[in-house]
N, CA, C and O atoms as a GROMACS GRO file, in nm:
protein
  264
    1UNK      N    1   0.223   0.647   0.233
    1UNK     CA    2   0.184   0.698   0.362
    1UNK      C    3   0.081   0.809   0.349
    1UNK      O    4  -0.015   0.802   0.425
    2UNK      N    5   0.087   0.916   0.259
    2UNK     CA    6  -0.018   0.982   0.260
    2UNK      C    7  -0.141   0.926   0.153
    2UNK      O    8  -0.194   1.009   0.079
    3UNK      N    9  -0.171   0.828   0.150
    3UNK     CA   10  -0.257   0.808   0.081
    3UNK      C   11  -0.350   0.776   0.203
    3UNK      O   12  -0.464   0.820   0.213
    4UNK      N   13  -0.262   0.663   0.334
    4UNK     CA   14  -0.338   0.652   0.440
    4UNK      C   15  -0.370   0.741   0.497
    4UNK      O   16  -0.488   0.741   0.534
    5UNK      N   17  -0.274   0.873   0.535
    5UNK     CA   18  -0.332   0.962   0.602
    5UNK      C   19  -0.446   1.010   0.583
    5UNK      O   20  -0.543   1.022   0.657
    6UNK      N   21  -0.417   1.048   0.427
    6UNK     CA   22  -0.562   1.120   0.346
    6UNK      C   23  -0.682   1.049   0.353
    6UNK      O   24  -0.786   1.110   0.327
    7UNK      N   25  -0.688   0.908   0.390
    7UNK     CA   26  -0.795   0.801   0.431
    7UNK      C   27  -0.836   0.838   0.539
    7UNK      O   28  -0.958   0.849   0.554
    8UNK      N   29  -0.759   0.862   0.630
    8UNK     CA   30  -0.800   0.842   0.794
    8UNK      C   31  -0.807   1.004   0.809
    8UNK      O   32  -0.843   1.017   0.926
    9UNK      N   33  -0.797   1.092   0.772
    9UNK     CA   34  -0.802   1.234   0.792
    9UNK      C   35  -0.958   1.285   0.846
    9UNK      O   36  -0.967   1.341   0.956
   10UNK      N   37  -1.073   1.264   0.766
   10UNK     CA   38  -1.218   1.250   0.789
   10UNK      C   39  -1.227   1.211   0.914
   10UNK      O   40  -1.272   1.300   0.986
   11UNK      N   41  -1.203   1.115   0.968
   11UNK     CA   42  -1.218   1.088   1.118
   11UNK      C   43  -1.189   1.143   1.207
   11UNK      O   44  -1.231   1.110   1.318
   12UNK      N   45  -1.098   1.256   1.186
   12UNK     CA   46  -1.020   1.372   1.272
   12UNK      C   47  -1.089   1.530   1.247
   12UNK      O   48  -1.069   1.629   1.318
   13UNK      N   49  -1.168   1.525   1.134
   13UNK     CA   50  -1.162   1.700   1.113
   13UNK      C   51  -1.230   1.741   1.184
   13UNK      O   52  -1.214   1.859   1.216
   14UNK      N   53  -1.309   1.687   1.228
   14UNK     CA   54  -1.422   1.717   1.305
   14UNK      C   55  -1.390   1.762   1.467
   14UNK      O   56  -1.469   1.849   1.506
   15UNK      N   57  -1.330   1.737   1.528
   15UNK     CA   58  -1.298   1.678   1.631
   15UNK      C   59  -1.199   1.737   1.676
   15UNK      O   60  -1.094   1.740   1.611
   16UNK      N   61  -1.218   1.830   1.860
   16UNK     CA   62  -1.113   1.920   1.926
   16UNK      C   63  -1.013   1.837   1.965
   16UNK      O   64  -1.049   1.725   1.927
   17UNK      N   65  -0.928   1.830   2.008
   17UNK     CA   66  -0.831   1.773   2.046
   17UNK      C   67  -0.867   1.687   2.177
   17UNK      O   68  -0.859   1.564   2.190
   18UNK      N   69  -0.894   1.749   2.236
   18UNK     CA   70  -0.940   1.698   2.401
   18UNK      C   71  -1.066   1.580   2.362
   18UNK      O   72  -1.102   1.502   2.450
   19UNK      N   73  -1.118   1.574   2.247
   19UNK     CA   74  -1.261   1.496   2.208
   19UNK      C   75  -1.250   1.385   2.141
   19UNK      O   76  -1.343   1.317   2.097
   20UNK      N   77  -1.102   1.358   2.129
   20UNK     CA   78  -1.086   1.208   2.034
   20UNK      C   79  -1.088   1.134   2.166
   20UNK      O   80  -1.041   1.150   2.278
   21UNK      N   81  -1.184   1.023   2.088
   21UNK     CA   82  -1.235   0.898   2.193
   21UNK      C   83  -1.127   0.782   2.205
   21UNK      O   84  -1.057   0.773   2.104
   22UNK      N   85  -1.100   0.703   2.293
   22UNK     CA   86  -1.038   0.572   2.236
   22UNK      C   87  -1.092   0.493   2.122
   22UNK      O   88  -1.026   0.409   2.062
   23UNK      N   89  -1.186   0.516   2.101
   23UNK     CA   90  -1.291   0.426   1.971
   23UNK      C   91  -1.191   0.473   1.871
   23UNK      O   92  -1.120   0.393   1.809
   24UNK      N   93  -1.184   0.600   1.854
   24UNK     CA   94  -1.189   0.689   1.739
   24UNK      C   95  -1.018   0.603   1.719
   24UNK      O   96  -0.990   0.524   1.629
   25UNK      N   97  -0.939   0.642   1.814
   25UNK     CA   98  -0.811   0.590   1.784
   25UNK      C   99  -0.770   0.466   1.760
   25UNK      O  100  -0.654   0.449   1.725
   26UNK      N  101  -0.842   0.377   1.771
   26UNK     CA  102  -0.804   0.260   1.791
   26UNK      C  103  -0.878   0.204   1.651
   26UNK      O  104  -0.832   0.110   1.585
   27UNK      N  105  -1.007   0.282   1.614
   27UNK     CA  106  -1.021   0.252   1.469
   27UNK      C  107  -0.916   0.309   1.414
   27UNK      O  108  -0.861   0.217   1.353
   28UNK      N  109  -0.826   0.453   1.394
   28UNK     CA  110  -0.737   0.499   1.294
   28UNK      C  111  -0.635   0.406   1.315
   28UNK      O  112  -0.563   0.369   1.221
   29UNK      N  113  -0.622   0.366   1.424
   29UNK     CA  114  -0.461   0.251   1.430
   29UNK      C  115  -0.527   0.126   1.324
   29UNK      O  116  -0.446   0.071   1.250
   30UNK      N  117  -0.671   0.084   1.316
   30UNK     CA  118  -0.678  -0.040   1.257
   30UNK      C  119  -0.678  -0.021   1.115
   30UNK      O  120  -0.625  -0.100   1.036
   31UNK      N  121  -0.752   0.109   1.078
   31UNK     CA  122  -0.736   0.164   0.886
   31UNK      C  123  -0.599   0.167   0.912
   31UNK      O  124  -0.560   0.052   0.929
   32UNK      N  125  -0.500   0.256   0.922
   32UNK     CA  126  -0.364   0.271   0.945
   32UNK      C  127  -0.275   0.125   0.870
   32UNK      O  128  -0.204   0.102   0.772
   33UNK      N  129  -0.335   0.051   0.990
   33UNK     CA  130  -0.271  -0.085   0.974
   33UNK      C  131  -0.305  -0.191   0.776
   33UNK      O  132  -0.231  -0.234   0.688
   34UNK      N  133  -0.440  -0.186   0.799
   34UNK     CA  134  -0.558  -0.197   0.697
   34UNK      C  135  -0.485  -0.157   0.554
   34UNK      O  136  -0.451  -0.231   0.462
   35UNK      N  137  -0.472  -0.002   0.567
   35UNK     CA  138  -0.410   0.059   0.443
   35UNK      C  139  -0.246   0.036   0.459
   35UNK      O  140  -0.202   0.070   0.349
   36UNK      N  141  -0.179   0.012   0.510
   36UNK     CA  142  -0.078  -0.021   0.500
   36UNK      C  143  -0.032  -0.117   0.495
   36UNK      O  144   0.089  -0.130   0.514
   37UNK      N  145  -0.126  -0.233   0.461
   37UNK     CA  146  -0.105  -0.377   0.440
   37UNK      C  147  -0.172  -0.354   0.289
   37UNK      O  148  -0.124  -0.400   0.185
   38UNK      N  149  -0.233  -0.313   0.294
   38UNK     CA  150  -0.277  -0.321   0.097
   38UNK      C  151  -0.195  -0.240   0.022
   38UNK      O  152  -0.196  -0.258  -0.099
   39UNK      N  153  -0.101  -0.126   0.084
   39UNK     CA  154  -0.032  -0.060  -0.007
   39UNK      C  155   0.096  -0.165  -0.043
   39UNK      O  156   0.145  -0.194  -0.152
   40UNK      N  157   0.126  -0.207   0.084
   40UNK     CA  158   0.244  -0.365   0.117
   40UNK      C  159   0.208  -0.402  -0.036
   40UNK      O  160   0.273  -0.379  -0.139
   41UNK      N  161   0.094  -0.459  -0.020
   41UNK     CA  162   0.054  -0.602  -0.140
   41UNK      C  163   0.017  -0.533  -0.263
   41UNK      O  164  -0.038  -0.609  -0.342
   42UNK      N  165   0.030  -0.410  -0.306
   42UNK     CA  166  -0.005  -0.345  -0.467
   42UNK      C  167   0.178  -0.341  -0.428
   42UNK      O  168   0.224  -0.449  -0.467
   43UNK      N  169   0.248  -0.287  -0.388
   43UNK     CA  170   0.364  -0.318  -0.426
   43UNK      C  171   0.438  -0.430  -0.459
   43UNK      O  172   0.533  -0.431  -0.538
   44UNK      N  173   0.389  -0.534  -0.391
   44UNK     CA  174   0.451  -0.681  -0.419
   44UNK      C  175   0.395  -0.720  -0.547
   44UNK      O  176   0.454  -0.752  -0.650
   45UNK      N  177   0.262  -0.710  -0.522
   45UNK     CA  178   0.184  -0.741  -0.664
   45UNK      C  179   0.232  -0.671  -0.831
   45UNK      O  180   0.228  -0.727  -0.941
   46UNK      N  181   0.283  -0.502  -0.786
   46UNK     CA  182   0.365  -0.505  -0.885
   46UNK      C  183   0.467  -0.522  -0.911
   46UNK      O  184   0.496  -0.479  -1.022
   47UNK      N  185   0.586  -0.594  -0.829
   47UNK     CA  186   0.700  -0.590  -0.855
   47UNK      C  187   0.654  -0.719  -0.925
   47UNK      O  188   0.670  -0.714  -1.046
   48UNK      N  189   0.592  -0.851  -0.871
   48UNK     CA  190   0.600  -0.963  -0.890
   48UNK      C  191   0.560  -0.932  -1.064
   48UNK      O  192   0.617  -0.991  -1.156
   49UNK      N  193   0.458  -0.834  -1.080
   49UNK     CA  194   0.444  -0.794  -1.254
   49UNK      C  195   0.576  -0.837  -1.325
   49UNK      O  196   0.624  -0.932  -1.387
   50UNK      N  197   0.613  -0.694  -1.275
   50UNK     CA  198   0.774  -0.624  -1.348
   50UNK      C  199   0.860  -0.793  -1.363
   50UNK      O  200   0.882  -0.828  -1.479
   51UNK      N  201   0.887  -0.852  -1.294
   51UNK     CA  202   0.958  -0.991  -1.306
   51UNK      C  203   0.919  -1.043  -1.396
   51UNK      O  204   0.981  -1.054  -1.502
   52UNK      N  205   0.761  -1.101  -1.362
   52UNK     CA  206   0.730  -1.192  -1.494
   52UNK      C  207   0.766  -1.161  -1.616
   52UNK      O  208   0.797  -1.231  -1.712
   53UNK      N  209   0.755  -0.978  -1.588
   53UNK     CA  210   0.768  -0.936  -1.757
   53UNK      C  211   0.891  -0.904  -1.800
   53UNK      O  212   0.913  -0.849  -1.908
   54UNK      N  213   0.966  -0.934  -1.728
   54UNK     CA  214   1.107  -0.961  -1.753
   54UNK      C  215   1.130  -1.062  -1.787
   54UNK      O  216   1.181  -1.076  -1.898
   55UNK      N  217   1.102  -1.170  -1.705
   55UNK     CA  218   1.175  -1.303  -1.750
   55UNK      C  219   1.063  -1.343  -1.867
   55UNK      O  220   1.113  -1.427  -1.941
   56UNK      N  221   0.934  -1.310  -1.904
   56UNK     CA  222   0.892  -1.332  -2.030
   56UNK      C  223   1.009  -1.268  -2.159
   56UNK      O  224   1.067  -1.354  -2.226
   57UNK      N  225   1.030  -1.168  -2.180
   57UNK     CA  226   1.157  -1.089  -2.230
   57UNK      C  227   1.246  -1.192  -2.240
   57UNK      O  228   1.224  -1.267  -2.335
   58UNK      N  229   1.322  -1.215  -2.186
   58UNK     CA  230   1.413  -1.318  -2.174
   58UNK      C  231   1.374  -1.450  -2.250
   58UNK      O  232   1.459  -1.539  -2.246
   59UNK      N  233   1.286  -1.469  -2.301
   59UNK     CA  234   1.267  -1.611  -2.294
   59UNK      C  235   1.264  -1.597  -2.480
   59UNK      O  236   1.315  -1.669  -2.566
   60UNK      N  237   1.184  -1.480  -2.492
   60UNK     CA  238   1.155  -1.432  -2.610
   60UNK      C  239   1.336  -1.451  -2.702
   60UNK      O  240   1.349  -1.501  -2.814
   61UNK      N  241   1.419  -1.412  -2.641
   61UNK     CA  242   1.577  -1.379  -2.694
   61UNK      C  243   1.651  -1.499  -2.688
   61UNK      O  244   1.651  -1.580  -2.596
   62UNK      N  245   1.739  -1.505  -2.835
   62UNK     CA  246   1.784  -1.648  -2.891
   62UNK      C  247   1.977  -1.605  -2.859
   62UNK      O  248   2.047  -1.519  -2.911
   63UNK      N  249   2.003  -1.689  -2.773
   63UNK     CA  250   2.158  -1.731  -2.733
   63UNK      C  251   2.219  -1.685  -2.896
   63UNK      O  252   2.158  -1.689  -3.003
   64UNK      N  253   2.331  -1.650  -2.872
   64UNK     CA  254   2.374  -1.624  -2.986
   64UNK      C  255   2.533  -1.695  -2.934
   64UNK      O  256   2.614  -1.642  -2.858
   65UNK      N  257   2.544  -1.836  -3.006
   65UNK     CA  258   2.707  -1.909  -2.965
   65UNK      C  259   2.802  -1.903  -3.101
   65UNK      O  260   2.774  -1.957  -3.208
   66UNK      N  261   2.894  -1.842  -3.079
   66UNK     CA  262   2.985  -1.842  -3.193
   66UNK      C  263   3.087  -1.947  -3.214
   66UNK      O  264   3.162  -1.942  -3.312
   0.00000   0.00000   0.00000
């Protein structure tokens, strides 16, 4: 979450309170959205890592039947 904020922050510093446009907001709702769908997919993208490299691990290791 603050990585988005820290994205969308620039679009605000400038700017009195009474002076944010609908433009202005309706772009931060779409980065907002934007960056919070790519942070979504680096998380999936690494979990889906961490698995593979698990079940590679696994595959590597010999049953041991007594």
């Amino acid at each position: 979450m603050m990585e988005v904020l820290n994205y969308i922050q620039p679009m605000f510093s400038n700017l009195g309170r009474s002076n944010i446009s609908k433009a202005v907001i309706t772009d931060a709702l779409r980065t907002i959205d934007e960056q919070t769908l790519a942070a979504e997919l680096a998380d999936i993208a690494q979990e889906t890592q961490v698995d593979n490299d698990s079940a590679e691990q696994d595959q590597h290791t010999m049953p041991l039947d007594f």
